[in-house]
N, C-alpha and C positions, 0 to 999 in steps of 0.2 A: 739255420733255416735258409735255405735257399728262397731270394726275393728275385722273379724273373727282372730282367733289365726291364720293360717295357714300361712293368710297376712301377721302375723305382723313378722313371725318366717322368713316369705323371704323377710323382708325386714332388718331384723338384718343381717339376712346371708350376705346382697347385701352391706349392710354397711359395714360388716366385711371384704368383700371381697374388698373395694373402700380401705380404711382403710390400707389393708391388701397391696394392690395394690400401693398405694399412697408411704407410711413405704421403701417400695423394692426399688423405683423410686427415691424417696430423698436417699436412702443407694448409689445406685448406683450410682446420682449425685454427692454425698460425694467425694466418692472414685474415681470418675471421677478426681472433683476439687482436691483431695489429688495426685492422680496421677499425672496432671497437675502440681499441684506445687514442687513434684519430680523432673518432667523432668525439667522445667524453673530451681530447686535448680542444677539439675545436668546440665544443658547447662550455667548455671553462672560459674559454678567448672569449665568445659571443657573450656570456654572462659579467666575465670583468670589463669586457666592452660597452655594453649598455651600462652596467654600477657605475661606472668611472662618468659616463656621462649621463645621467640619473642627476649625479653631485654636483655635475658642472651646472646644473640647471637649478639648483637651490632657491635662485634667486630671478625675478623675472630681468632686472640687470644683468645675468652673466648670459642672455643669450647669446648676445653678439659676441660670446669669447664663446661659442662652444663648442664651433666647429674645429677652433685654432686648438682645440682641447684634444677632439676628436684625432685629429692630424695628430699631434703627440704620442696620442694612445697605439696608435696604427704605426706610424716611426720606431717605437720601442716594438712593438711586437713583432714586425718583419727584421728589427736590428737596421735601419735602414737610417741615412746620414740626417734625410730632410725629406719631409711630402708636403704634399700642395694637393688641396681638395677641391675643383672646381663644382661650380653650381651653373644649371641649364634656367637660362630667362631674357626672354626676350631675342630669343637667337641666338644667343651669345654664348661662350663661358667665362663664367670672372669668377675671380677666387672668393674662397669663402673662409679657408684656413687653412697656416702652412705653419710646418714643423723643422726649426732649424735652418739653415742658410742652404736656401732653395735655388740653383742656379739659374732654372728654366725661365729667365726674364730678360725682356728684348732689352738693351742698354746696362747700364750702371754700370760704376768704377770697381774693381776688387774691395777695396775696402767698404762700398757699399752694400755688397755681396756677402759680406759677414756681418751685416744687422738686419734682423728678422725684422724691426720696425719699418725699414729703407725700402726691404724687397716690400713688403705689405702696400706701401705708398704708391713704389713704381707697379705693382699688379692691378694697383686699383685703376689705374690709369688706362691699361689695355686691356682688352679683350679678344676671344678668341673666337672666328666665326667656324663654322664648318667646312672640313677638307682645307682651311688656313693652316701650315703649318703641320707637325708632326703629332702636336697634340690635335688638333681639328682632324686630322685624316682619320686616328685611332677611332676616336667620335663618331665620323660618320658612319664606318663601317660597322663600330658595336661588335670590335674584335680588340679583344688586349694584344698588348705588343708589350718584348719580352726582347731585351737588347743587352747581352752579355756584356761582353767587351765595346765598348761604346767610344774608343779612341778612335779618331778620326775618320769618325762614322758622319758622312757628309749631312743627313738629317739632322743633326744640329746645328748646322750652319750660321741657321737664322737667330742662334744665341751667341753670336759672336765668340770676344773670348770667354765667356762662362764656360763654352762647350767645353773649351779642354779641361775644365776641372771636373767631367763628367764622366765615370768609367763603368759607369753598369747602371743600368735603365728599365723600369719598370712603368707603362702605362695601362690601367684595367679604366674602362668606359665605365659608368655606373647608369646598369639598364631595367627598366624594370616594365614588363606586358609590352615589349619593344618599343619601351617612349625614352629617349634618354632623358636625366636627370644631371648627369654632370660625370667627371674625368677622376679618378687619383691618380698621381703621377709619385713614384717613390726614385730618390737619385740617391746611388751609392751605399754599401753594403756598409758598414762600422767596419767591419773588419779587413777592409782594403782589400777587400777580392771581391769578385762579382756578385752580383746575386746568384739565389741556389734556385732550380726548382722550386722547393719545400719551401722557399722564401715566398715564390710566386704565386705557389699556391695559395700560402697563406691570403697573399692581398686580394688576391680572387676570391677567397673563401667568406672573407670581412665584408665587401664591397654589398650584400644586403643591407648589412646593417648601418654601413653609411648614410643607403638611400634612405631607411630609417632614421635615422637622424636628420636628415635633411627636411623628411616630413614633420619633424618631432619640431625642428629649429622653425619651420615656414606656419606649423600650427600656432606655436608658442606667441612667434613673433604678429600673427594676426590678430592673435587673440588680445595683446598689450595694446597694439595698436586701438582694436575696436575697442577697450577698454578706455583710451584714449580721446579717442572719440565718442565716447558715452559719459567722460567725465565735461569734456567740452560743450555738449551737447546740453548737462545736467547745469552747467554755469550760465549756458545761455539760455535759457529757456526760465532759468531763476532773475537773467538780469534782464530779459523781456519782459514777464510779469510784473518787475516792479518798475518798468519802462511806461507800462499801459494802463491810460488812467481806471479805475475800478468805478465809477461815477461820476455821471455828465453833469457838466455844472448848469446853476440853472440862474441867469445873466439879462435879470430883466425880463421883458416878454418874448426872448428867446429862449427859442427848443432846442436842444443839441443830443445828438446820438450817432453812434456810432457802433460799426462791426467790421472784423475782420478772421477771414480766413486764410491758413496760414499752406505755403505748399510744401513745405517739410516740417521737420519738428519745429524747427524756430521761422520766423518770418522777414523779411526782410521788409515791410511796411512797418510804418508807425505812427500814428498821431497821439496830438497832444492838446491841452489845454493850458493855457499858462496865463495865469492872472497880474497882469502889469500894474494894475493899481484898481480903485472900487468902481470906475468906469467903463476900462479898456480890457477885450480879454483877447488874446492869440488864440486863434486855432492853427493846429500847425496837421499837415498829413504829408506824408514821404515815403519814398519808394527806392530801395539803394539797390542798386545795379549787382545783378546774381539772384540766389537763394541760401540759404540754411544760416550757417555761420557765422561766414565772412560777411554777409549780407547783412546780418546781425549786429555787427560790431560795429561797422558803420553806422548802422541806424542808433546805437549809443551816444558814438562819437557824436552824431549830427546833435541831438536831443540835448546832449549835455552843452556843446558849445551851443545851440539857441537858449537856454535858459541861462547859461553866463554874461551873454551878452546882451537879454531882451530888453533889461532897465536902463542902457545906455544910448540906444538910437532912436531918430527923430522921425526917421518913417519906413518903411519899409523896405522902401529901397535900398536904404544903406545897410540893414538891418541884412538884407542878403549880399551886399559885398562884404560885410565885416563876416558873415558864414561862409564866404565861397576862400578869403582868403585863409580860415583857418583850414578848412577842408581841404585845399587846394594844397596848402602846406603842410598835413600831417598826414592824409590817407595816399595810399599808394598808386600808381600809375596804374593808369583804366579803372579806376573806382569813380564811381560817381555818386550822387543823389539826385534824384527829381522829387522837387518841394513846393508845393502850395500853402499858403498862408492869407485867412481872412482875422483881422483887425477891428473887432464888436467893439462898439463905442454906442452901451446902451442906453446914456444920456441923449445923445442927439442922434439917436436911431440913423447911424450910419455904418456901412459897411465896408472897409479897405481892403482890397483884393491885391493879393502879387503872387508869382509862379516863376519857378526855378527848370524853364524845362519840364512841366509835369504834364499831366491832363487838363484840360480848358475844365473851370468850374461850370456847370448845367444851373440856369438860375428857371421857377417858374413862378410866373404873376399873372395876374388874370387870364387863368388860362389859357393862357402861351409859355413859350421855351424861350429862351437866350443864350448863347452861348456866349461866353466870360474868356476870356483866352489873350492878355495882354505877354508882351514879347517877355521872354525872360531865359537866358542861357543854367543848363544841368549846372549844380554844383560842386565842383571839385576837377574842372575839366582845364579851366582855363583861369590865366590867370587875374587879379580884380581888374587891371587896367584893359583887358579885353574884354570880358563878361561884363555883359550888359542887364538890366530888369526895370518894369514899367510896374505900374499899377493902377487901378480905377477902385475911384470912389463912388458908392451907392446908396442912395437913400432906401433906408429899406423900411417896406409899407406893412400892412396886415397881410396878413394869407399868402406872403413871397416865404418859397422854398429852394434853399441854394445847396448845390449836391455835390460835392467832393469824391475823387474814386481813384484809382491807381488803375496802371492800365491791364492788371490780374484779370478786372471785369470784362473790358472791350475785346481781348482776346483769348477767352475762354473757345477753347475748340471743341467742336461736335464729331461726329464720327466721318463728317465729309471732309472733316483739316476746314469747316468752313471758322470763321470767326464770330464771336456773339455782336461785335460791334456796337458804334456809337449809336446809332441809329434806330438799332431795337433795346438800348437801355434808355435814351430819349423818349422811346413809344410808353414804355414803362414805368417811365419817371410821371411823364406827363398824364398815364389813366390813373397813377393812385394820386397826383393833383385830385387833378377834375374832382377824384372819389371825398376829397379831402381824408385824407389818411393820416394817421400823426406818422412821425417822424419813424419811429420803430416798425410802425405799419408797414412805408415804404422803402426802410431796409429790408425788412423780411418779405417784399414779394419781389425786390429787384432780387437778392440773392437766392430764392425759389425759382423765378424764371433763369438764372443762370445755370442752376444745377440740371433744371430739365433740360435746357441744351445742351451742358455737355456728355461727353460720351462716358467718363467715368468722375462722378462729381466729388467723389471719396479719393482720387488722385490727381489734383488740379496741376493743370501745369505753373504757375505763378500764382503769386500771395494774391488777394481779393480784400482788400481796403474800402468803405465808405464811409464818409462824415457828413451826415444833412443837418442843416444848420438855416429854423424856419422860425416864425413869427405865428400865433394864433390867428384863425382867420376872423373876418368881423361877422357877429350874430345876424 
């Protein structure tokens, strides 16, 4: 049968075009399946990525290895000599963890060059600002660099001779909503030739999962810490309560009472009562320089060394240089205390006043005010042979009320920054006199007028201590 040419010529064409068609369809299924088996190779990495450091974290002690862990796991999987994981804080980059004998460190001898303990030491020591250097340039731009052949590649310069033990160079930035987070740096291939692409790719491909970790590690690590701090917080707040007497004593025909409010969990105010023998009683009130904690331990410290040494001095004076030397000598530089102490001797109705730098005691009798305010240097500032204290003696009558405070109260602030001052807790002091108020009465309307002046009374800026210490008035 004759097939005219024209046929035959469109039927080759139609083949060639099936053919042609067919060719393109299997390329692109290829590359489909090759891709495919990409992403599953790279979701198997991601997967043993995270497990591997999953483990490392078993324990709230391995954090600080995890990143050094991390580093490990990224080394083996690119095949790569040594990495080094920086972390973004403070402006800086400083390491977080490195894998192997990592050259990229300004100094060190060869032989320190080959202990991962050594280079760890010297990294800690520097840091990397931005556009500093070849790692801070990479940084700022928030572009990887990709450096094959890296002999005598003058950007290393600034690592002296490490550079030359460096033949192929990998930096990816780790970015993440375009904020950086920190650098990997991977040096040298295992196999004594350069990095591949496919090497490259890899550490690009990982560098999510770092900054994940990096989140995982700064979670981890806050979380220990505020645990930390909740444990600290739980100790002082137990060794505050049983700091603070639970029951005023009742010392003859004195009144005694007391309140305090505290400006963080713990207080750094404290008074006390302390029984020197069946005549003489201490009151003691103190305010340690700061709040919460620290503020706290001090106020221990103080408490414990006056009750060690209240049965062996002869008046009060000395009573506070035998406190300022212990203070002086065990609490640390810029710590202090400001301490006032009255000496009830309720056989012969007299009253012994001294003050370490505190607030002047408020005394009221026949309806007037006096202020009580003899010399007396903070203690823990200076040492005994400089630190000086005075004290006055009082006869103390019927219906005298004498008022103790820290200076929490006088500078309580309103919403003007103005101060509550001496002046209107005087005005204060002196109308629940007049009222004749017992002793609780006039705590609870000074610390009422306080809270209406300030602007949030439920967030005081400093502790709020009072000890009023009165006599019944006569019928």
């Amino acid at each position: 049968m004759y097939i005219p040419i024209t046929v035959f010529i469109i039927i080759i064409l139609l083949v060639t075009v099936l053919v042609t068609l067919l060719t393109l369809q299997y390329n692109r299924v290829f590359r489909l399946l090759d891709k495919l088996r990409e992403l599953m190779h790279q979701k198997a990495e991601v997967g043993n990525f995270l497990n591997n450091f999953s483990r490392s974290l078993k324990r709230i002690e391995d954090i600080d290895d995890s990143m050094a862990t991390t580093a490990r796991y990224i080394a083996d999987m690119i095949e790569a000599e040594s990495t080094c994981i920086y972390g973004w804080a403070d402006d800086r980059l400083r390491v977080m963890g490195i894998s192997g004998a990592y050259p990229l460190v300004r100094g060190g001898s060869g032989y320190v060059m080959t202990k991962p303990k050594y280079i760890i030491e010297l990294l800690r020591r520097e840091s990397v600002k931005l556009n500093e250097g070849l790692i801070g340039e990479v940084a700022a731009r928030h572009e990887p660099l990709f450096i094959k052949d890296a002999h005598g590649d003058r950007r290393l310069a600034e690592y002296g001779a490490n550079a030359d033990t460096v033949w192929s160079l990998i930096i990816v930035p780790l970015v993440r909503d375009a904020v950086l987070t920190g650098v990997i740096c991977a040096v040298n291939s295992r196999n004594g030739r350069a990095f591949t692409t496919e090497q490259f790719n890899r550490l690009r491909g990982i560098s999510p999962q770092v900054i994940l970790t990096q989140n995982v590690v700064k979670a981890y690590y806050n979380l220990s810490e505020q645990q930390r701090i909740n444990q600290e917080l739980h100790f002082a707040r137990r060794l505050q309560a049983g700091m603070i007497p639970r029951e005023f004593p009742k010392w003859g025909n004195f009144q005694i009472e007391a309140a305090s409010r505290p400006a963080k969990e713990v207080s750094g105010d404290f008074y006390d009562f302390i029984e020197i023998d069946e005549d003489r009683l201490l009151v003691v009130i103190a305010d340690a320089c700061g709040k919460g904690v620290p503020a706290c331990m001090l106020t221990a410290m103080t408490r414990s060394f006056i009750r060690s040494i209240v049965t062996h001095f002869t008046t009060l004076e000395d009573l506070m240089h035998e406190l300022n030397r212990n203070l002086f000598r065990d609490s640390e530089d810029e710590l202090f205390v400001t301490l006032a102490c009255c000496l009830i001797d309720k056989r012969s109705s007299l009253i012994e006043y001294c003050r370490a730098g505190h607030t002047e005691m408020i005394s009221f009798v026949r309806n007037h005010l006096r202020s009580v305010n003899p010399d007396g240097t903070a203690l823990g500032i200076l040492p005994s042979e400089f630190a000086k204290f005075d004290s006055i003696c009082m006869e103390f009558e019927p219906g005298m009320v004498y008022l103790l405070f820290t200076d929490g109260i006088t500078e309580a602030l309103n919403s003007d920054y103005e101060e509550y001052g001496v002046v209107r807790l005087r005005e204060q002091f002196k109308e629940a006199g007049i009222r004749r108020k017992s002793p609780k009465e006039i705590l609870e309307t000074i610390l009422d007028d306080v809270a209406l002046f300030e602007v949030d009374p439920e967030n005081i800026n400093d502790d709020q201590t009072m000890v009023i210490i009165s006599s019944p008035f006569e019928q």
